[in-house]
N, C-alpha and C positions, 0 to 999 in steps of 0.2 A: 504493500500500500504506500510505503513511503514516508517518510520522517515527518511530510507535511501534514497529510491527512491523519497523522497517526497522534503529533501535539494535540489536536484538535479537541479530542475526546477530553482534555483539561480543562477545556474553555467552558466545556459543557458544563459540568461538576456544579460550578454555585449555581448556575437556573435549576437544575437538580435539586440542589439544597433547599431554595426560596420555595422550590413547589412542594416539597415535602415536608417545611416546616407549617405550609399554611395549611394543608391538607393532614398533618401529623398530630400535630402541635397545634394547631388553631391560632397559628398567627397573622398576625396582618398584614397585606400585602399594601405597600406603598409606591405611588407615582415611578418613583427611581428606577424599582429595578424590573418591571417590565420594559420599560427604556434601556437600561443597563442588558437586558437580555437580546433586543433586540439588535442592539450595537453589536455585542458579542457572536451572534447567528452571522448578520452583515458581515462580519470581518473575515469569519469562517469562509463564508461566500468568497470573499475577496479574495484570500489567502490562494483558496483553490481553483480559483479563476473561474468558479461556476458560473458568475454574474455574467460575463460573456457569452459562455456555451445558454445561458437560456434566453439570450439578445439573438442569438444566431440559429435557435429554435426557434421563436419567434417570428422571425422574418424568411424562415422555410416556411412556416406554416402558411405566412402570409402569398408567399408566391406562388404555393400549391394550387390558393382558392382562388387566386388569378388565375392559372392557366386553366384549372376546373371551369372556371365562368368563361371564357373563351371556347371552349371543346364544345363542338355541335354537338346536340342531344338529338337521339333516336327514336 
């Protein structure tokens, strides 16, 4: 998998934490760290350059249903 994807699994760990403290423990979840979590996902994303690969899924999809709406119908 590789040294990158493989850190990754550390980043995870405190949204881990947050969610099992509120659902464990009955604590409170605050503004922060659903933001905080989300920053942390993003960077994953970035890290492994997926943010790309689904810009360029995307835009396959998009030209598929182009050339679909062009193609004579029978």
């Amino acid at each position: 998998m590789g040294p990158t994807r493989t850190s990754t699994v550390t980043y995870i760990t405190p949204a881990v934490g947050v969610v099992l403290g509120i659902v464990v423990l009955g604590e409170q979840l605050h503004w922060n760290e659903p933001v905080g979590a989300v920053l942390v996902l993003l960077g994953i994303l970035l890290a492994q350059n997926r943010l790309a690969a689904l810009r360029r899924g995307r835009g396959e999809e998009k030209s598929d249903l182009a050339l679909s709406a062009r193609a004579p119908i029978d």
